[in-house]
N, C-alpha and C positions, 0 to 999 in steps of 0.2 A: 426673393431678393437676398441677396449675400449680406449677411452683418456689417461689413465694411463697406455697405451701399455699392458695391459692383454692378452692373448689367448683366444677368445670366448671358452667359456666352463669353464675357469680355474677357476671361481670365486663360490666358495662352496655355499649352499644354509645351510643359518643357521637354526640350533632347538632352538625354542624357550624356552624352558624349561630349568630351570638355569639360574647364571647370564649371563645377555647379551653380559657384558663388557670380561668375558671369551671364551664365545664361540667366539667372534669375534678376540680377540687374537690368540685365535686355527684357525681360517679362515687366519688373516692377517699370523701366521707362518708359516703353512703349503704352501702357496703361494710363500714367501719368499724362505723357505726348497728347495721347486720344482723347483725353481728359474722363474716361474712364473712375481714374480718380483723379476728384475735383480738386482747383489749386483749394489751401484750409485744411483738407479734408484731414481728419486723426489717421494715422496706420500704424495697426496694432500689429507686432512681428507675430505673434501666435497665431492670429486670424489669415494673415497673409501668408505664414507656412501651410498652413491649414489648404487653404487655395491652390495655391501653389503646390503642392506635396512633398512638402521640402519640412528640413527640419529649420527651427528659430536663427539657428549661426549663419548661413548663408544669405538669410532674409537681412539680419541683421550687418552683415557684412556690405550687403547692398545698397544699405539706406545710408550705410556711412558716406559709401562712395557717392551719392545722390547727393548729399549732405555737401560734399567738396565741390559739388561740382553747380551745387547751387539750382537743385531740381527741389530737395527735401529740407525744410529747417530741422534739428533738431533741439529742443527745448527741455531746459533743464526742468525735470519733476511731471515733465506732461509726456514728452515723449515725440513722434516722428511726425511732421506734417507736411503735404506739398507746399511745395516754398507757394505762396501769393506772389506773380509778379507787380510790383507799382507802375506807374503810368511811364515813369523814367526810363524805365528798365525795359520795357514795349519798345517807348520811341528810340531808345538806344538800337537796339537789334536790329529793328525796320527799317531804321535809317540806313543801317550797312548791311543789310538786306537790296536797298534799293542802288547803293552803289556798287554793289556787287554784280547783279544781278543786271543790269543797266546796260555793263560793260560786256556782258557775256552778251547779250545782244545785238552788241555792236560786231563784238566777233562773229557769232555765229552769221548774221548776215556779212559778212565779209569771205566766208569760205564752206558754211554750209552746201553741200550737197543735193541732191533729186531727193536720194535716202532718206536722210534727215530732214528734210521737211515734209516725205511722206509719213514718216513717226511722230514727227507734231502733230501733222493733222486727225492722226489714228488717236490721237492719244486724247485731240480738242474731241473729236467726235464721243470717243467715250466718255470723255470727264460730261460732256453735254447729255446726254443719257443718263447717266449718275442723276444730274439734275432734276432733269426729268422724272427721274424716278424718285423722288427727294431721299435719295441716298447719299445724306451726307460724310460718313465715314469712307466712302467709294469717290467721290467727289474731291474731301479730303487730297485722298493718297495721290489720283490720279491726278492732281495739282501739285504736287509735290513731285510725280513721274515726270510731268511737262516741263517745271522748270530747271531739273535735273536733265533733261533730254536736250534744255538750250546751253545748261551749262556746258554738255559734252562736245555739243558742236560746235562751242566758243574754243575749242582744242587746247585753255591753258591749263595746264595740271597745277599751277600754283594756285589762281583764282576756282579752283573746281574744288582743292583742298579747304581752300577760306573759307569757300558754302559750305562743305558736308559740315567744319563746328558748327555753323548757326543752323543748319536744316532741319535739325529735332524742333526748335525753340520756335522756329519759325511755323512750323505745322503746329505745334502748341498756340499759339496767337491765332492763328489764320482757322481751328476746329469753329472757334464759338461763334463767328462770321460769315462760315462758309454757307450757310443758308441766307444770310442777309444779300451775300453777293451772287449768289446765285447765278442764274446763265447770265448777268452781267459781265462776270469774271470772264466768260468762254468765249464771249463776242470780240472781248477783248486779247482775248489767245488768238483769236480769228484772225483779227487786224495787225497784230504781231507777225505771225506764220507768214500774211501778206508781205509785209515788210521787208523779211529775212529773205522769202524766196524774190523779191524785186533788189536784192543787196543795195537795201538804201540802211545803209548804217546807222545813219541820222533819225531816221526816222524809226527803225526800230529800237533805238538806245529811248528815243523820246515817249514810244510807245510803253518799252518796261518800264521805264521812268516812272508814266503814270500810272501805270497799273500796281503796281507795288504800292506809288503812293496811296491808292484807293483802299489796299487793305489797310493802311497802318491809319487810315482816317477813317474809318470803319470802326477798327478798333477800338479807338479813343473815345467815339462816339457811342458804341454799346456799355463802353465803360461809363459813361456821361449816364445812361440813358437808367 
């Protein structure tokens, strides 16, 4: 086990090409995202160059930018820790999560293609295997692919822009659940897919509706629990 409680494996291997101080924010978020490291958790710059192979300045330049953006506290005398989201701040995102997301539904069932709902179902069938295989991390992503895949077919570039801000934050919430919801979530991609390829708009906006809302009350309630 890694001093900074890592998962052997968890820690990405960087490209060098580009700035440094970038790719290693992309390493420390992604880690973060995964929860990897845990919201609390201390992050020591030396440990995490160390990791990383990187020297202190780039790590440290990172956790600044984490720090702005509201991923890392940083704390005077103690030092760098994943931010803790509070319960506020959950239902804040989920909520426009769910209106975001609601809407793209309505579109994609409005002009969705044969294509694109054969890549939904490619994608339900894998994330349902993931399941299966209690591959949460794969599960994870591949829920993240899906609703990325109805964003597209929603064809607005404005409302696809809005998700990609919140889409880190959102796979952040949605890691520590995704076994709770399990092939529940899939069944409910299932009746989705349905939906879009019958272009009942209604009925698919009413569909992400709840399925969204099932994670952010999930949530609440792990946090409860």
């Amino acid at each position: 086990m890694l001093s900074t409680g890592l998962p052997q494996g968890a820690v990405p291997k960087l490209e060098r090409p580009g700035p440094l101080r970038d790719r290693v924010y992309e390493a420390l978020l992604e880690l973060i995202t995964t929860r990897a490291l845990q919201p609390g958790q201390h992050l020591v710059e030396s440990e995490l160059a160390g990791h990383l192979g990187v020297s202190r300045q780039p790590v440290r330049e990172a956790l600044q930018r984490l720090n702005t953006e509201g991923w890392v506290d940083l704390r005077p005398a103690q030092g760098a820790f994943v931010h803790e989201p509070t319960d506020e701040e959950a239902d804040q995102l989920l909520t426009v999560r769910t209106l975001l997301e609601a809407e793209a539904a309505r579109l994609a069932a409005a002009d969705a293609g044969s294509a694109g709902i054969a890549a939904l179902e490619m994608l339900c069938a894998e994330g349902e295997s993931a399941v299966a295989a209690d591959d949460v991390d794969a599960a994870v992503a591949l829920n993240a692919r899906f609703h990325a895949k109805v964003m597209e077919l929603a064809g607005n570039a404005v409302l696809a822009e809005l998700a990609g801000q919140v889409d880190r934050r959102v796979r952040w919430y949605y890691t520590p659940v995704a076994r709770q919801r399990g092939h529940q979530s899939w069944i409910e991609h299932r009746a989705l897919i349905a939906a879009i390829a019958d272009r009942d708009q209604r009925r698919a906006t009413e569909l992400m509706r709840e399925h969204t809302e099932h994670t952010r009350t999930s949530y609440h309630a792990r946090q409860r629990s």
